[in-house]
DSSP file (Angstrom, degrees, kcal/mol; ACC not computed):
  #  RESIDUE AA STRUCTURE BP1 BP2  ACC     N-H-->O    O-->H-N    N-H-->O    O-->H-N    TCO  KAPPA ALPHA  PHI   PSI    X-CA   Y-CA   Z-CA
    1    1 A X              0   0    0      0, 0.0     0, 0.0     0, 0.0     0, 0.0   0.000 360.0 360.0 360.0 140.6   51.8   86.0  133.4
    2    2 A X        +     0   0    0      4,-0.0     2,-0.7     3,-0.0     3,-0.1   0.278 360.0 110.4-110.5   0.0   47.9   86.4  133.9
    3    3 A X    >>  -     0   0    0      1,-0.2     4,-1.7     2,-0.1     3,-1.0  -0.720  54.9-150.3-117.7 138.0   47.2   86.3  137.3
    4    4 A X  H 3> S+     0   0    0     -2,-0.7     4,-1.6     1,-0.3     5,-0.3   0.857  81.8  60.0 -78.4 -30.2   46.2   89.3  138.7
    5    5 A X  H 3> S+     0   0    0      1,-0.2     4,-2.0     2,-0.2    -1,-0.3   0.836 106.6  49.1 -57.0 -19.1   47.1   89.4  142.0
    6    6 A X  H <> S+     0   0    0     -3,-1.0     4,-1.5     1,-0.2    -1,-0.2   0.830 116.6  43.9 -89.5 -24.3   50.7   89.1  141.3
    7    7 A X  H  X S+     0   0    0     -4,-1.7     4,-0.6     2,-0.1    -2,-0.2   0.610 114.8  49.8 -92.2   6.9   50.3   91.9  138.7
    8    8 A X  H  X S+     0   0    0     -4,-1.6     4,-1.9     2,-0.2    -2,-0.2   0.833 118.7  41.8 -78.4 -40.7   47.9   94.0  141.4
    9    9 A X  H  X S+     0   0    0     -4,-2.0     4,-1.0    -5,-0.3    -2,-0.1   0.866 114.2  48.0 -59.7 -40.6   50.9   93.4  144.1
   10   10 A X  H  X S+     0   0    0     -4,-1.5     4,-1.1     2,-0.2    -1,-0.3   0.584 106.5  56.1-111.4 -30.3   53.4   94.1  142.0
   11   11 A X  H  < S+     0   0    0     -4,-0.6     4,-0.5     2,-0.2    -1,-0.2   0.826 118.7  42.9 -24.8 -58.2   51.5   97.6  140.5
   12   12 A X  H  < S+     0   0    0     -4,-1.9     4,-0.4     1,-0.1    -2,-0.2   0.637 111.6  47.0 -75.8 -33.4   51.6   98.4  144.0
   13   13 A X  H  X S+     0   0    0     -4,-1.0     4,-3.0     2,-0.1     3,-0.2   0.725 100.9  62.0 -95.1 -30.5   55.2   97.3  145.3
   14   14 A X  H >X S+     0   0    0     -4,-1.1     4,-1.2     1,-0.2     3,-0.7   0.963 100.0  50.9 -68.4 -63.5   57.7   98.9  142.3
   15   15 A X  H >> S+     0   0    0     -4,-0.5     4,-1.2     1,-0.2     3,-0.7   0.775 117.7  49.7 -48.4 -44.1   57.0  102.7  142.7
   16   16 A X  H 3> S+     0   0    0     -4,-0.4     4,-3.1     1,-0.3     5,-0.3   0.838 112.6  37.6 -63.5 -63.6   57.7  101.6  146.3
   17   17 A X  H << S+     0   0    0     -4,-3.0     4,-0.4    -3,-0.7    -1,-0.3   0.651 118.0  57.1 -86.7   0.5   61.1   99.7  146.0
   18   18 A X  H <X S+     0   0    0     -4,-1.2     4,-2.8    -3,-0.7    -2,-0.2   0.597 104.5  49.0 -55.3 -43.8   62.0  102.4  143.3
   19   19 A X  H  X S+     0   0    0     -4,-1.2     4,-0.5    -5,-0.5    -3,-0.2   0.960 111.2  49.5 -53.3 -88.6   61.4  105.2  145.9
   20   20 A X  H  X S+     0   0    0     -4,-3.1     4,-2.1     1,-0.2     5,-0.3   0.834 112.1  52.1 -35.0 -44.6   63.9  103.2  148.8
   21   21 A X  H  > S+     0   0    0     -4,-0.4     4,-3.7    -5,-0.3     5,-0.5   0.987 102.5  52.5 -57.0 -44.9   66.5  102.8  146.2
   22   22 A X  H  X S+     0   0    0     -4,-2.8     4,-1.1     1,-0.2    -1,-0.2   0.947 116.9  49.0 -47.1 -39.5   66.4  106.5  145.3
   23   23 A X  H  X S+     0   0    0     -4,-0.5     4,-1.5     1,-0.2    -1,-0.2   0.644 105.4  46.2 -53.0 -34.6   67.0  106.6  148.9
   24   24 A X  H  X S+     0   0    0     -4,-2.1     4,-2.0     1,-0.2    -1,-0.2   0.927 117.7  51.3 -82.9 -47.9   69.8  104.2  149.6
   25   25 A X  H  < S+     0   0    0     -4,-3.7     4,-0.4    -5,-0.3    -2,-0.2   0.922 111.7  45.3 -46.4 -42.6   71.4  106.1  146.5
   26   26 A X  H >< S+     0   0    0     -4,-1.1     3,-0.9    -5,-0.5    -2,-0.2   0.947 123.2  34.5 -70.7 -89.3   70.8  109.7  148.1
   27   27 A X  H >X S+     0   0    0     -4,-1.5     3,-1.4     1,-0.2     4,-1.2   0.457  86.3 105.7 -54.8  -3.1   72.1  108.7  151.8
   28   28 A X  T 3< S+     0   0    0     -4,-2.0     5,-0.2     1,-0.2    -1,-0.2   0.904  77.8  53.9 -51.6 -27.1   75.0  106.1  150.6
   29   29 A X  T <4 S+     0   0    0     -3,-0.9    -1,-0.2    -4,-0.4    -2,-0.1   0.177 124.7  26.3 -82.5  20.6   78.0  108.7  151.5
   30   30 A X  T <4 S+     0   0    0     -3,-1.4     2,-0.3     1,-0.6    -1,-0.2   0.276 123.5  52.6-150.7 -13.1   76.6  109.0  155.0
   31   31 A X  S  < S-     0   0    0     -4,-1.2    -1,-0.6    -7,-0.1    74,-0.0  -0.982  98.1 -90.0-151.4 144.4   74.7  105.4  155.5
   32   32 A X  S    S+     0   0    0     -2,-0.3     2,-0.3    -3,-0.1    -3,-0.1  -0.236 107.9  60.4 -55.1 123.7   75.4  101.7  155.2
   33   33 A X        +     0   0    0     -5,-0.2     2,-0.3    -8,-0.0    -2,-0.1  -0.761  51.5 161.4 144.1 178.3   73.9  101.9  150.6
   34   34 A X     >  -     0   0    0     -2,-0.3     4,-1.0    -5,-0.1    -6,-0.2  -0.844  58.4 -51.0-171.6-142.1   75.4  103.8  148.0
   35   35 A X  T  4 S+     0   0    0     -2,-0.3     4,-0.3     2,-0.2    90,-0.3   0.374 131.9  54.7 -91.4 -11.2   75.0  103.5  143.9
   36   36 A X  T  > S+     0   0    0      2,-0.1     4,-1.7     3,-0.1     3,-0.2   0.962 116.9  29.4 -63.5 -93.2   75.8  100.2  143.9
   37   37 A X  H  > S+     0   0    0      1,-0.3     4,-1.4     2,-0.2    -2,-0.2   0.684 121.4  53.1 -82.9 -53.3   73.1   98.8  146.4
   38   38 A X  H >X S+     0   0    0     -4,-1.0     4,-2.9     1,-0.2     3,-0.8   0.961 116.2  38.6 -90.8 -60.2   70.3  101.8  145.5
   39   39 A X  H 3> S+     0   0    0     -4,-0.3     4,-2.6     1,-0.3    -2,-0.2   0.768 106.5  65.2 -73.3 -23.0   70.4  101.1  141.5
   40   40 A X  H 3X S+     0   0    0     -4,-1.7     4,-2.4     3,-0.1    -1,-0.3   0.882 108.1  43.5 -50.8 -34.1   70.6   97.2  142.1
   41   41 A X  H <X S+     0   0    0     -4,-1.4     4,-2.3    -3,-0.8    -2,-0.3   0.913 111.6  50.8 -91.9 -21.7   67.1   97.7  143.6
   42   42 A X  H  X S+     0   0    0     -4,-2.9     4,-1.6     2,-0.2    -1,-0.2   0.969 113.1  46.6 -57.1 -39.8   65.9   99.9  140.9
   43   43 A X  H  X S+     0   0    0     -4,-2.6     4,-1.0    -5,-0.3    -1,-0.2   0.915 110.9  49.4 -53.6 -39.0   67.0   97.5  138.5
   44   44 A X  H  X S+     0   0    0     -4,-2.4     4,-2.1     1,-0.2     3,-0.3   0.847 113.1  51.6 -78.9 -27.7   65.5   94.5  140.3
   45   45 A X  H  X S+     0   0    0     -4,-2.3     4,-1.3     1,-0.2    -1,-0.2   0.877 113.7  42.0 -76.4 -30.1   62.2   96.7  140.5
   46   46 A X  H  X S+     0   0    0     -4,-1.6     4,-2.2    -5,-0.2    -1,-0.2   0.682 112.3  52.8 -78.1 -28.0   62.2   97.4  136.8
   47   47 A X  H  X S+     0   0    0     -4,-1.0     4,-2.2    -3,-0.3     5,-0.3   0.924 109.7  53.7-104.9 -66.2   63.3   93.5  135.7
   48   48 A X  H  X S+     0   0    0     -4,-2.1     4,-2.5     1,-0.2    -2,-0.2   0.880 107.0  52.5 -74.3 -16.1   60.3   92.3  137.8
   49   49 A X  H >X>S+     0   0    0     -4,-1.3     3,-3.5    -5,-0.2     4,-1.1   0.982 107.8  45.9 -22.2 -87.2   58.2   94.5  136.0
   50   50 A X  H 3X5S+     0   0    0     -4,-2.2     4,-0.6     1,-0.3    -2,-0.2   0.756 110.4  56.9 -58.6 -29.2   59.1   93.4  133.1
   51   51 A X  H 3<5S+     0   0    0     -4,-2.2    -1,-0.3     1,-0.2    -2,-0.2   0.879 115.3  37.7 -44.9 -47.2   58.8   89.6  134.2
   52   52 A X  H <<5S+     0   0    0     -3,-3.5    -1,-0.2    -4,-2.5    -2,-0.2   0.572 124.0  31.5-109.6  11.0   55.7   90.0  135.1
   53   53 A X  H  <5S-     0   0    0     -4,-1.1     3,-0.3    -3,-0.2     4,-0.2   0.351 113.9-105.9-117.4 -21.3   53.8   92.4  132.5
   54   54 A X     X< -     0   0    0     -5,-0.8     4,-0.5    -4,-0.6    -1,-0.2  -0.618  27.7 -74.7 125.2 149.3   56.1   91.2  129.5
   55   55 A X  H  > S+     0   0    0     -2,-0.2     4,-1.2     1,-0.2    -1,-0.2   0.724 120.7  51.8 -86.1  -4.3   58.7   92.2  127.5
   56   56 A X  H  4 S+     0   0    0     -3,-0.3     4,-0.2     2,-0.1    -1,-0.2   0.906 119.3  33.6 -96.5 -14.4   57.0   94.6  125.4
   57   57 A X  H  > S+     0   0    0     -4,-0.2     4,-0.8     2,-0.2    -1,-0.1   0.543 109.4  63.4 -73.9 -26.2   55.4   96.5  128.0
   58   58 A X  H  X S+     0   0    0     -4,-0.5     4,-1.5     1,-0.2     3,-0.4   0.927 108.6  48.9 -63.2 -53.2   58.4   96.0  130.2
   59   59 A X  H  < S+     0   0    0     -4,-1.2    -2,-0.2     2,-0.2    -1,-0.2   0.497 100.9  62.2 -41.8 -25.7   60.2   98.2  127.0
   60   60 A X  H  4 S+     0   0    0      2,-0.2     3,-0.4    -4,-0.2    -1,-0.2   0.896 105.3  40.0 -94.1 -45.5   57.9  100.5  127.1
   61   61 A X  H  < S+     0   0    0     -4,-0.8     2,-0.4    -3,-0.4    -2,-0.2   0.846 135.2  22.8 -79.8 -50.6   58.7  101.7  130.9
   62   62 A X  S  < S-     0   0    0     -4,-1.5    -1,-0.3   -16,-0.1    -2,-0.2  -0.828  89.4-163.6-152.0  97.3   62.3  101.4  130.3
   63   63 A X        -     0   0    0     -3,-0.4    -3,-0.1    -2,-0.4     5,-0.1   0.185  37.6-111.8 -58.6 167.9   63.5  101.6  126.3
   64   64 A X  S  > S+     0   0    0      2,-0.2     4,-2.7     3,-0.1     5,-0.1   0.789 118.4  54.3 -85.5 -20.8   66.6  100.5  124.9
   65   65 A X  H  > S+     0   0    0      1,-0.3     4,-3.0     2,-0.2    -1,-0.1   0.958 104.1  47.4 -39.1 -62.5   67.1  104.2  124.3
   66   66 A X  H  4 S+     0   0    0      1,-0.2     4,-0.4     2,-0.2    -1,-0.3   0.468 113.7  54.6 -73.7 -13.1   66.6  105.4  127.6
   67   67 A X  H >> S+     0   0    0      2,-0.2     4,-3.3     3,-0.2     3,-2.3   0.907 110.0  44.8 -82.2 -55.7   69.1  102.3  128.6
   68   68 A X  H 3X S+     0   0    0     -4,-2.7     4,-2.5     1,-0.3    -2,-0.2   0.935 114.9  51.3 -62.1 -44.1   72.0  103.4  126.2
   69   69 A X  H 3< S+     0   0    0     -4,-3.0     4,-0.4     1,-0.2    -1,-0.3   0.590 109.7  44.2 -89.2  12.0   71.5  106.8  127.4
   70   70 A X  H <> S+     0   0    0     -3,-2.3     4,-1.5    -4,-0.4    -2,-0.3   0.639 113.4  54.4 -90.8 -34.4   71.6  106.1  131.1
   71   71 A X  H >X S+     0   0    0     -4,-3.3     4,-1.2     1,-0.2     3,-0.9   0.943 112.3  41.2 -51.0 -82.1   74.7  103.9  130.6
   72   72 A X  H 3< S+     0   0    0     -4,-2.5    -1,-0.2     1,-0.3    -2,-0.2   0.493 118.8  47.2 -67.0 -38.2   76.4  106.6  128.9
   73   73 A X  H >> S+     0   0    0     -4,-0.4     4,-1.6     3,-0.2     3,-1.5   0.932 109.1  52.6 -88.0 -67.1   75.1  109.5  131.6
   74   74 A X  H XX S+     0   0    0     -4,-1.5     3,-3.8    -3,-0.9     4,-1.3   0.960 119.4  36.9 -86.9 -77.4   75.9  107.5  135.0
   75   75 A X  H 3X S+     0   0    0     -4,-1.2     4,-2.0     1,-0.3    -1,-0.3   0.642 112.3  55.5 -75.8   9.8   79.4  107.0  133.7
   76   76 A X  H <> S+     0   0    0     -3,-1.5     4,-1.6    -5,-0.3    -1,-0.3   0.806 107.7  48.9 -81.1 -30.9   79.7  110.3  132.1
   77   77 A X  H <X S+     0   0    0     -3,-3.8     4,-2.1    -4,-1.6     5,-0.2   1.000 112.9  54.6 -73.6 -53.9   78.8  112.0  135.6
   78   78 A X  H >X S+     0   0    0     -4,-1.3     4,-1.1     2,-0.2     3,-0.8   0.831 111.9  37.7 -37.9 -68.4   81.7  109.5  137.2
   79   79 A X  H >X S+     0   0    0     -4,-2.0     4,-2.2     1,-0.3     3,-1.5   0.952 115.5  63.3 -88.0 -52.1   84.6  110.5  134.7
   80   80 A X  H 3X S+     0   0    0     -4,-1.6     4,-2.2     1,-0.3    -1,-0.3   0.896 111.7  39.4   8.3 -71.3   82.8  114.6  135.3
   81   81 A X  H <X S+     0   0    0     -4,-2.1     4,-0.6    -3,-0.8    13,-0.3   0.777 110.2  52.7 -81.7 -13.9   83.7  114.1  138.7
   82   82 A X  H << S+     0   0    0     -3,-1.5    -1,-0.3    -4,-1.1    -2,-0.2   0.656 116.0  47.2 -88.2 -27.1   87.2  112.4  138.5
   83   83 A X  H  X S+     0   0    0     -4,-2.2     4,-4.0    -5,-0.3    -2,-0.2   0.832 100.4  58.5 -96.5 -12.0   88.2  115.3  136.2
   84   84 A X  H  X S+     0   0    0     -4,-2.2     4,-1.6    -5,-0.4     5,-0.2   0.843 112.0  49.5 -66.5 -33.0   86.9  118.0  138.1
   85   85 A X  H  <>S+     0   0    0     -4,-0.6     6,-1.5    -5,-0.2     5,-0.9   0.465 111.9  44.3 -74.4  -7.1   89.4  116.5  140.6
   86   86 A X  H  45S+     0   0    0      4,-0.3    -2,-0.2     3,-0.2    -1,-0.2   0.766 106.6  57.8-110.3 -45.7   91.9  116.3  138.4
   87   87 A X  H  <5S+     0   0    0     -4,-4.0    -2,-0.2     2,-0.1    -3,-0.1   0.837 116.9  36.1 -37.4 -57.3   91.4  119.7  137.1
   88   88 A X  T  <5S+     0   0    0     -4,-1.6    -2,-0.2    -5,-0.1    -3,-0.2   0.868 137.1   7.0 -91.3 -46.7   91.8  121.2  140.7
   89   89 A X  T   5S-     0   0    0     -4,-0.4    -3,-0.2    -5,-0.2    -2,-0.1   0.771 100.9-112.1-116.8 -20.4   94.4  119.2  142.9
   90   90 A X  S   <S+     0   0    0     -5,-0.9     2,-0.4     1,-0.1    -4,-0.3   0.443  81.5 108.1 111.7   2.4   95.8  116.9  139.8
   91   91 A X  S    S-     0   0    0     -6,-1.5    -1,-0.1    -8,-0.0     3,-0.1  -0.951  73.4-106.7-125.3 126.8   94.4  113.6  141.2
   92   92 A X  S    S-     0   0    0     -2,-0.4   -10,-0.1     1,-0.2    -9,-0.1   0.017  95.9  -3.5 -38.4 112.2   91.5  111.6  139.9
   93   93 A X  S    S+     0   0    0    -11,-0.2     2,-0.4     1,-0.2    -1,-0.2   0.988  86.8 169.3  65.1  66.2   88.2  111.5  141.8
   94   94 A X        +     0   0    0    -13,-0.3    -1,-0.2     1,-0.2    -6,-0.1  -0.822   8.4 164.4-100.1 127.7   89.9  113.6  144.6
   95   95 A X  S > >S+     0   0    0     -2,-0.4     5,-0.7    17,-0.1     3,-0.5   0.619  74.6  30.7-128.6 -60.4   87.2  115.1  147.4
   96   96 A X  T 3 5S+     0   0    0      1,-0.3     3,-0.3     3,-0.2     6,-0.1   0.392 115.5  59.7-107.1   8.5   88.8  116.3  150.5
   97   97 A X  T 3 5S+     0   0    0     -6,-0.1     2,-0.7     1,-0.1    -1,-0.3   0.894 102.6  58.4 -58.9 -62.5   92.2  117.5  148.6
   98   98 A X  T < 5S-     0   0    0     -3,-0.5    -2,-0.2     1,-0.1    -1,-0.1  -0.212 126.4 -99.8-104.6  39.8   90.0  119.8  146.5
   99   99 A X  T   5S+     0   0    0     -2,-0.7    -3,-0.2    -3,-0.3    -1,-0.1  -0.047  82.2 130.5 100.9 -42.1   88.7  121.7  149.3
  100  100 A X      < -     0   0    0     -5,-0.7     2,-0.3     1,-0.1    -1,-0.1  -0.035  60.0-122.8 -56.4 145.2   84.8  119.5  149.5
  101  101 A X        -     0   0    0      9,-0.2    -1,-0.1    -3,-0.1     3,-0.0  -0.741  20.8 -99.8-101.8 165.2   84.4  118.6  153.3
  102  102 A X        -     0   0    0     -2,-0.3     2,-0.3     1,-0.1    10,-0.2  -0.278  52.9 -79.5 -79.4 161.5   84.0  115.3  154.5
  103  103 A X        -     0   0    0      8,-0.2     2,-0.1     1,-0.1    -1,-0.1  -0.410  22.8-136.8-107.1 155.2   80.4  114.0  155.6
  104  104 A X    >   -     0   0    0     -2,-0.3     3,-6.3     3,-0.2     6,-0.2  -0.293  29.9-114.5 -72.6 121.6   78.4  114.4  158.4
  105  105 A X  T 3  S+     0   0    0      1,-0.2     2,-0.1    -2,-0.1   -74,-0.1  -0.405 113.0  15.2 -42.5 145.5   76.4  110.9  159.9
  106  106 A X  T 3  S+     0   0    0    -76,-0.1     2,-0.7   -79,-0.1    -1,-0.2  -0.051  97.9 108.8 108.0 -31.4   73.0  112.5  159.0
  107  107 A X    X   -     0   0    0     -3,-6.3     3,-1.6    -2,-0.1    -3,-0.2  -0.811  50.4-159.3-118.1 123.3   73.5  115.3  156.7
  108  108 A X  T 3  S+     0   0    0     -2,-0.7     3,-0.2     1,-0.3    -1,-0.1   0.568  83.4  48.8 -72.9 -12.2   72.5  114.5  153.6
  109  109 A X  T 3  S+     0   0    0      1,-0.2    -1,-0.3     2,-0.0     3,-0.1  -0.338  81.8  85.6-132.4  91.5   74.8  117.4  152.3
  110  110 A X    <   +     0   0    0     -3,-1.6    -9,-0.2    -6,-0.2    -1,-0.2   0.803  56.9  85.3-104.0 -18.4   77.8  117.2  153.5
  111  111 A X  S    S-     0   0    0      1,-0.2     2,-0.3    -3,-0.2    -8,-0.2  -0.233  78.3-119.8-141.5  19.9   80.0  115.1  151.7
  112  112 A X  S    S-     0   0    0      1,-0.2     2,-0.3   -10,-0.2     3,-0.3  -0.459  72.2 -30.9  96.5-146.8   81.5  116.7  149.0
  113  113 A X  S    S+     0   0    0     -2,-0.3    -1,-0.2     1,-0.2   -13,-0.0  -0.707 112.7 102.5-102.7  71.2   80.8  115.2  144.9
  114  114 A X  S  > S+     0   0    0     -2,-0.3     4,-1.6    -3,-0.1    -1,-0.2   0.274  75.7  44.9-134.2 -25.6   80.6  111.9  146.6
  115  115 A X  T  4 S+     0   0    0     -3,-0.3   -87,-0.1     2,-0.2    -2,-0.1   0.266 108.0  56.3-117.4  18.3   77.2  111.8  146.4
  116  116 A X  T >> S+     0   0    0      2,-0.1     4,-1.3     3,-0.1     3,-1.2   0.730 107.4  59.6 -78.1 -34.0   77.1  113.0  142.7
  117  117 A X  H 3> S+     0   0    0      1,-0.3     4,-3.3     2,-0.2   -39,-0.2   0.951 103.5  40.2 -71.8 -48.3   79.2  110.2  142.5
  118  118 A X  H 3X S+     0   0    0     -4,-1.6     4,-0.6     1,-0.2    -1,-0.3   0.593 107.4  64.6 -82.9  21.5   76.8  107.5  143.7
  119  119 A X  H <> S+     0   0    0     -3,-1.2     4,-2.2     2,-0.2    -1,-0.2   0.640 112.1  40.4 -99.0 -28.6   73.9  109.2  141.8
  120  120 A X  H  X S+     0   0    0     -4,-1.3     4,-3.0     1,-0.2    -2,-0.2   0.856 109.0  50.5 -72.5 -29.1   76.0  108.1  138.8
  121  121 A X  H  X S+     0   0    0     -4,-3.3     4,-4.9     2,-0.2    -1,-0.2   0.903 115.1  47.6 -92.2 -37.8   77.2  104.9  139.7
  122  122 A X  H  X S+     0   0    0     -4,-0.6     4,-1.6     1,-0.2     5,-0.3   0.962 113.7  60.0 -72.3 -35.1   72.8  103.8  140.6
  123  123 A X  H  X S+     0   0    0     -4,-2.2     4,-1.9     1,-0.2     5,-0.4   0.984 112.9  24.5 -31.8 -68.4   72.6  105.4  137.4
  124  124 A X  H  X S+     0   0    0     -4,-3.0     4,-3.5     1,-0.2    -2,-0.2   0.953 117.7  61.3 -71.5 -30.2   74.7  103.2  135.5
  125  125 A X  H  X S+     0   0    0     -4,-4.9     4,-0.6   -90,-0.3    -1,-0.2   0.716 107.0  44.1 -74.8  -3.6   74.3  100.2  137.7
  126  126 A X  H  X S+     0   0    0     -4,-1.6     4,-1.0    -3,-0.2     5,-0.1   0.947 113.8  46.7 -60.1 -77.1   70.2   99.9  137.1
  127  127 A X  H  X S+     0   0    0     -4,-1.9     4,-1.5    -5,-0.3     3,-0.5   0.805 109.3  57.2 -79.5 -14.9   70.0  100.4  133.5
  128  128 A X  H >< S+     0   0    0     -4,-3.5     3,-2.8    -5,-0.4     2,-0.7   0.635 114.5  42.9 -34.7-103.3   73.2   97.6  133.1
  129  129 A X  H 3X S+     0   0    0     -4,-0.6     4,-1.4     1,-0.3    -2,-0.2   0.295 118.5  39.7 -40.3 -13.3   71.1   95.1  134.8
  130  130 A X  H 3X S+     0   0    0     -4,-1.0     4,-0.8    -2,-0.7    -1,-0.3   0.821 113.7  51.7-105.2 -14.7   68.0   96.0  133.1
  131  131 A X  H <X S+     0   0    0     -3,-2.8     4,-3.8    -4,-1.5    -2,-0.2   0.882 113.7  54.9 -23.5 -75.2   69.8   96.4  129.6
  132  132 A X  H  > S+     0   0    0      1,-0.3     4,-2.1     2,-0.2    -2,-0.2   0.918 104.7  49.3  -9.3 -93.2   71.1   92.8  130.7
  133  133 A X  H  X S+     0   0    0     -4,-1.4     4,-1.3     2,-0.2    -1,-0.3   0.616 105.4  55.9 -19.4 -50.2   67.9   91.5  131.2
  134  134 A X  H >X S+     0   0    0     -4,-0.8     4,-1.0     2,-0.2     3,-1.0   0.992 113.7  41.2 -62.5 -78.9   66.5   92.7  127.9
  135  135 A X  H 3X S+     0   0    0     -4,-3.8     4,-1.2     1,-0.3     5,-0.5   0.780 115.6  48.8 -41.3 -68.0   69.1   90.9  125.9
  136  136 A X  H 3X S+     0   0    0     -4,-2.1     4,-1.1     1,-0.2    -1,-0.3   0.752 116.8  36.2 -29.9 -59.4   69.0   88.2  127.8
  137  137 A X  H XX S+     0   0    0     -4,-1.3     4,-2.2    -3,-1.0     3,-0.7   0.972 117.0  63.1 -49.2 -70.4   64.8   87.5  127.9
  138  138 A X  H 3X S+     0   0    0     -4,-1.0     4,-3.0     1,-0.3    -2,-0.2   0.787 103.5  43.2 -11.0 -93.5   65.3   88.8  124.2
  139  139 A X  H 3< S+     0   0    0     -4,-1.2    -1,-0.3     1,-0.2    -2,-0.2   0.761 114.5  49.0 -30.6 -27.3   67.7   85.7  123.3
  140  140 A X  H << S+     0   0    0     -4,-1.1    -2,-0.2    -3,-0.7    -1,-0.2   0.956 104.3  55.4 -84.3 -51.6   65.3   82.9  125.1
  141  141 A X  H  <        0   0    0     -4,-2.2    -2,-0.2     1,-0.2    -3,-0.1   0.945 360.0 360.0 -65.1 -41.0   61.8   84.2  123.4
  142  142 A X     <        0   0    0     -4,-3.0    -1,-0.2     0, 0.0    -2,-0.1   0.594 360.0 360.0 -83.9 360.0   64.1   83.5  119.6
């Protein structure tokens, strides 16, 4: 794409809708978002990148390295926290069994490994969709 106002807006708007996701991620255990909803928008900020600068500059920001090894990390923290639970009361992803208290509207730590959890899950669920994307784009340009 060539026209510069969509790649001036669009300069301007990712760091932005990156930011809110980190946010939605951070506050999901306490507020309507989680890891789901906060790494869907990272992804979607990263995929319109890449839409609108290209796929090799689009790579550049976010490799296939750096993909494999955020896949592998997000759901490495998840099975981390399921065993730590497992470890201590014997049941898988366990929080208020194994002591962690439950959380407070507002406080952003209260809530136990619950919000390890949804730092894992925006982990994995960004770089899928942008992983996705690659192949996909990948397959159309050959």
């Amino acid at each position: 794409m060539n026209d510069i106002i969509v790649k001036t807006i669009t300069r301007m708007i990712v760091p932005f809708i990156q930011v809110y996701g980190i946010f939605i991620i951070l506050y999901g255990h306490v507020s309507p978002g989680g890891g789901f909803s906060g790494g869907a928008m990272i992804g979607t900020s990263l995929i319109l990148y890449t839409l609108v600068f290209g796929l090799k500059k689009g790579k550049t920001k976010f490799s296939h390295r750096v993909s494999e090894i955020a896949e592998s990390g997000g759901i490495l923290i998840f099975i981390a926290i399921g065993l730590i639970g497992m470890m201590t009361v014997g049941r898988f992803l366990t929080n208020v069994e194994a002591g962690f208290p439950r959380g407070e509207p507002g406080a952003l730590l209260s809530a136990g490994m619950i919000p390890i959890l949804m730092i894992g899950i925006g982990i994995k669920v960004a770089s899928t969709m942008v992983t996705l994307f690659h192949i996909l784009i990948e397959e159309e340009i050959e």
